[in-house]
C-alpha positions as CSV (number, residue, x, y, z in Angstrom):
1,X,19.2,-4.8,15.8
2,X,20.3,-1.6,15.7
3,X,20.7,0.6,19.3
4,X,21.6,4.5,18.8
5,X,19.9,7.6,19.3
6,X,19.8,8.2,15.5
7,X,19.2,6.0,12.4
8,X,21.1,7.3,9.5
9,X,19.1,7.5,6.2
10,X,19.9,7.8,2.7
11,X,17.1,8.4,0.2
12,X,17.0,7.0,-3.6
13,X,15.6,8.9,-6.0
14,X,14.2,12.9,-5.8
15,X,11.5,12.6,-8.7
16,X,7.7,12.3,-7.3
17,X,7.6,10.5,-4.0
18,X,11.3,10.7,-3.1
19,X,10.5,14.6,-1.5
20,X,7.7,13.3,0.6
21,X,10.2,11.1,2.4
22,X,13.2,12.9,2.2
23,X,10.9,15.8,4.7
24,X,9.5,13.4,6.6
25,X,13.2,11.9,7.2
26,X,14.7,15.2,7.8
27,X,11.4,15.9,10.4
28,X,11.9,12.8,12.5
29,X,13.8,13.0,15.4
30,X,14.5,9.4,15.5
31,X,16.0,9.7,11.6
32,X,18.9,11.5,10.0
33,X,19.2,12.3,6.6
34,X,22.5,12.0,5.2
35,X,21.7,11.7,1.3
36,X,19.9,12.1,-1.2
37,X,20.8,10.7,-4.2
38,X,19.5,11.2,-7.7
39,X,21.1,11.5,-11.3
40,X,19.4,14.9,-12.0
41,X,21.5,18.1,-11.1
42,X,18.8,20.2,-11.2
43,X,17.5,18.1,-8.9
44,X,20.9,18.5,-6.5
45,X,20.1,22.1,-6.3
46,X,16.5,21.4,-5.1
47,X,17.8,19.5,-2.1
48,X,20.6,21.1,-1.2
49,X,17.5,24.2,-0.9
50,X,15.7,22.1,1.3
51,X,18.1,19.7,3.2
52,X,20.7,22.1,3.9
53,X,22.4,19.7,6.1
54,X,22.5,16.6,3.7
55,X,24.6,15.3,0.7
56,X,23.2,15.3,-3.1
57,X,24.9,12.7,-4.8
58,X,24.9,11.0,-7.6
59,X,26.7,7.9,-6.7
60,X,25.0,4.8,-5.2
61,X,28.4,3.5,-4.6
62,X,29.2,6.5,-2.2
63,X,26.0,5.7,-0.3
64,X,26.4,2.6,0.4
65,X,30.2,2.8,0.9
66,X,29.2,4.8,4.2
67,X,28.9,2.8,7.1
68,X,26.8,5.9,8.7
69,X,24.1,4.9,6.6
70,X,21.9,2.4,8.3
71,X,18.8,2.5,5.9
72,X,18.1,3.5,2.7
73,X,14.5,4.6,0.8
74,X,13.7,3.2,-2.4
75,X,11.6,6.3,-4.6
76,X,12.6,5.1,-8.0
77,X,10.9,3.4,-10.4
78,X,9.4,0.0,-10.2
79,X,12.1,-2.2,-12.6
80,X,14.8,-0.9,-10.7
81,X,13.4,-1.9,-7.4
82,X,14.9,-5.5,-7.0
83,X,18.2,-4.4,-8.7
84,X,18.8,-1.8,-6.1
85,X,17.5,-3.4,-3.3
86,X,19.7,-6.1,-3.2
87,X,22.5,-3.7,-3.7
88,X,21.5,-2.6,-0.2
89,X,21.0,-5.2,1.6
90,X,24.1,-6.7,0.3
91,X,25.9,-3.8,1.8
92,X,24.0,-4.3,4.8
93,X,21.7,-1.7,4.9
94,X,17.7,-1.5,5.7
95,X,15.7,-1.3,2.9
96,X,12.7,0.3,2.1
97,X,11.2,0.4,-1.2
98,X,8.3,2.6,-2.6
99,X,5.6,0.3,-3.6
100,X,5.5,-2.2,-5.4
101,X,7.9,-4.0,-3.8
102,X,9.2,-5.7,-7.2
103,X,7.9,-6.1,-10.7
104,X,7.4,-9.7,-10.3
105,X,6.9,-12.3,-7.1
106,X,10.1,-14.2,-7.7
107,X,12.0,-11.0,-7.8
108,X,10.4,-10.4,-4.5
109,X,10.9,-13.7,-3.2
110,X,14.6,-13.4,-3.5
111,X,14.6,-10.1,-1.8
112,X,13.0,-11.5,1.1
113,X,15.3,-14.0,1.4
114,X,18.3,-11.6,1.0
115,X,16.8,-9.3,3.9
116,X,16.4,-12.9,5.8
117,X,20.1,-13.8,5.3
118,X,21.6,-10.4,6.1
119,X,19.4,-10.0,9.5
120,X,17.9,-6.9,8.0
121,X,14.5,-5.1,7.7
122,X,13.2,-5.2,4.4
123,X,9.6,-2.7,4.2
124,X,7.5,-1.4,1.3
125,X,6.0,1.8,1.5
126,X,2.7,0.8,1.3
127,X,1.8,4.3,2.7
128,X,-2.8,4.2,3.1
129,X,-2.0,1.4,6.1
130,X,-0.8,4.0,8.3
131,X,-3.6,6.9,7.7
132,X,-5.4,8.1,10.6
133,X,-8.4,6.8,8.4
134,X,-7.5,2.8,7.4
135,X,-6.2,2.9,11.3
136,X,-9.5,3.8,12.5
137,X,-11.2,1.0,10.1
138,X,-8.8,-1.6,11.5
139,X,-9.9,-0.6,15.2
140,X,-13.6,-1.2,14.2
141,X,-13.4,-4.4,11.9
142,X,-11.3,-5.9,15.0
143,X,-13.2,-4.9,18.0
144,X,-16.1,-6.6,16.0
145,X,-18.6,-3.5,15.8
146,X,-18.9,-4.7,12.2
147,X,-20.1,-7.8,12.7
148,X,-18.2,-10.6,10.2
149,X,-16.8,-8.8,7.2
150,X,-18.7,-9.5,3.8
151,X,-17.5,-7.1,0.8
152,X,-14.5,-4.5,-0.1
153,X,-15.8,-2.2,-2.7
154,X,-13.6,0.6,-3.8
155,X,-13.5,3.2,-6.8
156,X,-10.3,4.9,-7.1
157,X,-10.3,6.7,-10.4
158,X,-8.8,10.1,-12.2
159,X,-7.5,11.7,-14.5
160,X,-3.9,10.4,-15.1
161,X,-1.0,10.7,-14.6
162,X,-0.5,7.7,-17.5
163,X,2.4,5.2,-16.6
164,X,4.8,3.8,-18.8
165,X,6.4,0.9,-16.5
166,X,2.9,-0.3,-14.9
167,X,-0.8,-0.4,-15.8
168,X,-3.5,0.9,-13.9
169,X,-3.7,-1.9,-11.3
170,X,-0.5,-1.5,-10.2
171,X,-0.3,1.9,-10.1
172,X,-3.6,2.7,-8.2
173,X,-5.2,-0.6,-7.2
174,X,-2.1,-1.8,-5.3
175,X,-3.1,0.8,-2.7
176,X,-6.7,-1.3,-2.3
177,X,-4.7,-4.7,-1.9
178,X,-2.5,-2.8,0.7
179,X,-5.3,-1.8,2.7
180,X,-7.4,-5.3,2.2
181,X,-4.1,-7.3,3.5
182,X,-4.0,-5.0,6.6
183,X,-7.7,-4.8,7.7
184,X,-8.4,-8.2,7.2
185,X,-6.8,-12.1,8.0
186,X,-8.6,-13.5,5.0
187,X,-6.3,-14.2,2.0
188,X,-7.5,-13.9,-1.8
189,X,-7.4,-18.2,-3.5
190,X,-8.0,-16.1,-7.3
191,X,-8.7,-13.1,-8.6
192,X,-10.3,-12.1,-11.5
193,X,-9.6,-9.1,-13.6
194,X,-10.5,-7.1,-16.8
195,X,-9.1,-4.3,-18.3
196,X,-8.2,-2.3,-21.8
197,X,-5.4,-0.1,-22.6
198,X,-6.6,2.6,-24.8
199,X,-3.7,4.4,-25.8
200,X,-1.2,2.6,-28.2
201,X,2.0,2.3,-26.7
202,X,0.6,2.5,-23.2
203,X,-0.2,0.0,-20.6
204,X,-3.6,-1.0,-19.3
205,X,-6.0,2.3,-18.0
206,X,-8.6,1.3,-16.9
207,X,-9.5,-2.1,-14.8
208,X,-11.8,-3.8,-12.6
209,X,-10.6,-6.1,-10.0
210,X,-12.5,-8.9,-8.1
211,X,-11.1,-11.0,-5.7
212,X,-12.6,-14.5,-4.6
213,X,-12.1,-15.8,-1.1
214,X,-12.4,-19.5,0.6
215,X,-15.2,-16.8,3.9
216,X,-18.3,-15.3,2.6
217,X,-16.0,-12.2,1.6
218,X,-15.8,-10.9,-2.0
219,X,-13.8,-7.5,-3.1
220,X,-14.1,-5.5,-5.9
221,X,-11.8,-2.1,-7.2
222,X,-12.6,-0.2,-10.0
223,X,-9.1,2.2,-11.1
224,X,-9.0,4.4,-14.3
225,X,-6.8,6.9,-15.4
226,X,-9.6,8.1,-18.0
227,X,-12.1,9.4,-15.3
228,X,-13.2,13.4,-15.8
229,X,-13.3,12.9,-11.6
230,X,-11.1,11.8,-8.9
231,X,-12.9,9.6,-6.9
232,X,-11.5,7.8,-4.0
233,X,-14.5,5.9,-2.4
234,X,-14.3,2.6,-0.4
235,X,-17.5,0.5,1.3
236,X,-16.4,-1.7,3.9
237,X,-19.7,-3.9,4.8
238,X,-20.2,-5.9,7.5
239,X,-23.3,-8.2,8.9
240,X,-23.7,-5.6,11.8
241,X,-22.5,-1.8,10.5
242,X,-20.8,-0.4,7.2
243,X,-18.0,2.2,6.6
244,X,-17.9,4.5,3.9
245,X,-14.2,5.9,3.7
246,X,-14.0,8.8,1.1
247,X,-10.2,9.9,1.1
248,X,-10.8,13.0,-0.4
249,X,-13.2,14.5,2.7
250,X,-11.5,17.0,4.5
251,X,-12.6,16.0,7.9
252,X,-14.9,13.4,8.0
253,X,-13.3,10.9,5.9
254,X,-14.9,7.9,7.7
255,X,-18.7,7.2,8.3
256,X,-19.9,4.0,10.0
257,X,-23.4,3.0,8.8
258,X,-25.3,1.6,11.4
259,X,-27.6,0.1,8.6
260,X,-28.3,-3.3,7.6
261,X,-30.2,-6.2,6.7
262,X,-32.5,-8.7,9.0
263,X,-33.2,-12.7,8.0
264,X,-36.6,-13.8,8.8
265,X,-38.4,-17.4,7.8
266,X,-42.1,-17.4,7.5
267,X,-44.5,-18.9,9.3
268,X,-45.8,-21.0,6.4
269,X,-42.5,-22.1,5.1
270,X,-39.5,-22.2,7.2
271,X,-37.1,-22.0,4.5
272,X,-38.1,-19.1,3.0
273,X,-36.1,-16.2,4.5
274,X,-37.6,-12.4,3.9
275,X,-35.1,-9.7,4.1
276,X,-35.8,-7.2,6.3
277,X,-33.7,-3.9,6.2
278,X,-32.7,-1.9,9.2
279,X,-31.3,1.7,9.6
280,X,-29.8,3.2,12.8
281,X,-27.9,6.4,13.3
282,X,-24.9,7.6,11.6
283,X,-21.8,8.1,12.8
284,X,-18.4,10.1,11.7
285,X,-15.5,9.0,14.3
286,X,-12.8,11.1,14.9
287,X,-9.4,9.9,13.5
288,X,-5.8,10.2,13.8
289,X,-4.1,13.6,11.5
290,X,-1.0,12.4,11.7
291,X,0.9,12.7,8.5
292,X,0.7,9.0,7.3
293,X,4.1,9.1,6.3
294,X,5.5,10.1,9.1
295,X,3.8,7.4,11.2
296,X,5.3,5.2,8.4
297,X,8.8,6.4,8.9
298,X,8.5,5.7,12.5
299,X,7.3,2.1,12.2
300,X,10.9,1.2,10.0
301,X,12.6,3.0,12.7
302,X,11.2,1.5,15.3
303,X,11.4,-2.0,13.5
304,X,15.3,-1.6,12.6
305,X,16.0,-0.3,16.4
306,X,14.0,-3.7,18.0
307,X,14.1,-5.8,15.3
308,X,10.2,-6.2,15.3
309,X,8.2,-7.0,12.6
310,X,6.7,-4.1,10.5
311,X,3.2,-3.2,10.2
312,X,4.1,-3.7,5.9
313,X,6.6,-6.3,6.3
314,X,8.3,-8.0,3.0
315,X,5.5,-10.6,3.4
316,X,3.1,-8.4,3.2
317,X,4.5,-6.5,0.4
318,X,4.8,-10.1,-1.7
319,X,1.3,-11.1,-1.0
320,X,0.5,-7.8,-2.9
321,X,2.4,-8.5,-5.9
322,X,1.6,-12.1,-6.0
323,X,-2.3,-11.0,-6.4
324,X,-1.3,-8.2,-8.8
325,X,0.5,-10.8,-10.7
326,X,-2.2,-12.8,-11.4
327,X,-4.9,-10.2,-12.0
328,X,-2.4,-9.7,-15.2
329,X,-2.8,-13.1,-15.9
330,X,-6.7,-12.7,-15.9
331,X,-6.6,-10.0,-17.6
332,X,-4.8,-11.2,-20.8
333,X,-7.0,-14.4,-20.9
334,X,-10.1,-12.0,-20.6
335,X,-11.2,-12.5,-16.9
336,X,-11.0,-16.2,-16.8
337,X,-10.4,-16.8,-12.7
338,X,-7.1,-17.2,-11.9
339,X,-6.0,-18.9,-8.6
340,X,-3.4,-17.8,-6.3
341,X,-1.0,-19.6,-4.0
342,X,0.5,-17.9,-1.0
């Protein structure tokens, strides 16, 4: 546990994501930024713009070497994720890493068990958790207003950007998983998957996930990087209300149905049940605007300072890959279910 006023941070890699955190860092009050290290120059000159105060580097060695440096952020690219981690937490440092949290589960696994041996938080930035929006969903599904929980149904699709290192599922759908894991206590037992990479060279672009559970719970995603639309749509349905969660509303980014169906047996044969359909009002509840990042940067903080458990703990982040893992599997044997074993 680590007690002091501020938690030194160093942050790996400067490309897409690695700005994001580095302002965030540099924003907390809980959080100093020390480095930022990356092997582009260029890139040097871009944070020593913005972080006037922090060191550009582009030696791992040097960042670890400092015993100022309590954690460090992972922004680099997936197959260098386990490597690097390691080399963290080795050196006794927090660690945590932009998702996925590995490329595989048994690289995962042996992270975890690093983090466990060193006494040392090990996180993934699994950032849609900690959204004012996925917040607000978890407040509903657990004060019951739902009901019991029966489908996940989410479209996230766009144009691009095409990956080199992961398909589509881990690239887009991993955020889906991320959000299922947090909202709900039910664990997938196989997935199926499907999916076609239409550019030679290229890994998988398009892909439709389904995900089988032991409750009366069943979730599908549909990603693409071929869409002519962005479309970030999820429908959360329970046996009481429904949420509709569009990410890309301005404002009202959540809408809780009250709408649903009614079971009724008739009077000359009990076992036949007519559906019945009911519809109530509308409602779009406020939610929290907080910069989901930021909120995000204060959960490791607060995690390395007590020691508690984070909100997208090492579990949580192997759980992901494990299911991802499999949908892979599925996938290359055409959609055949494939089971999975927490």
């Amino acid at each position: 546990m680590k007690q002091k006023e501020q938690i030194g941070v160093a942050v790996i890699g400067y490309g897409y994501w690695g700005p994001n955190l580095a302002r965030n860092v540099q924003d907390s009050r809980e959080t100093e930024l020390l480095y930022v290290c990356d092997l582009s120059e260029d890139l040097h000159q871009l944070v020593r713009k913005r972080h006037p105060h922090s060191k550009a580097t582009k030696s791992m060695d040097e960042v670890l070497g400092d015993e100022k440096v309590d954690a460090v952020l992972l922004a680099t690219p997936p197959h260098t994720h386990y490597e690097l981690a390691l080399r963290a937490l080795r050196a006794g440092k927090n660690v945590m890493v932009e998702k996925p949290l590995a490329e595989t589960s048994a690289e995962g696994q042996k992270m975890l068990a690093e983090a466990r041996a060193q006494d040392l938080i090990l996180m993934v930035d699994h950032t849609f958790p900690y959204t004012g929006a996925v917040r607000k969903m978890k407040t509903l599904t657990k004060s019951g207003e739902l009901g019991e929980l029966s489908y996940y149904d989410s479209v996230r699709i766009n144009l691009g950007l095409f990956q080199r290192d992961v398909n589509v599922l881990w690239d887009l759908a991993v955020h889906d998983l991320a959000i299922l894991d947090h909202l709900t206590e039910f664990r997938p037992t196989a997935v199926s998957a499907t999916g076609l990479a239409h550019i030679h060279d290229y890994p998988v672009n398009t892909a439709y996930l389904t995900l089988f559970y032991e409750e009366k719970f069943i979730a599908h995603i549909h990603c693409s990087w071929m869409a002519p639309v962005k479309i970030r749509r999820t429908l959360l349905g329970g046996s009481k209300k429904m949420i509709v969660y569009d990410d890309l509303e301005p404002s009202e980014k959540i809408k809780l149905y009250d709408k649903g169906i009614t079971l009724s047996p008739t009077l000359e044969e009990k076992h036949d049940m007519r559906v019945g359909y009911r519809k109530s009002d509308i409602l779009s509840p406020k939610v929290d605007e907080s910069e989901a990042l930021s909120v995000l940067i204060q959960e490791f903080t607060d995690s390395i300072k007590t020691g508690s458990k984070p909100l997208t703990d090492d579990t949580s982040g192997l759980r992901v890959v494990k299911i991802l893992e499999a949908a892979d599997e599925s996938m290359r044997r055409k959609g055949a279910p494939v089971d999975i074993i927490f």
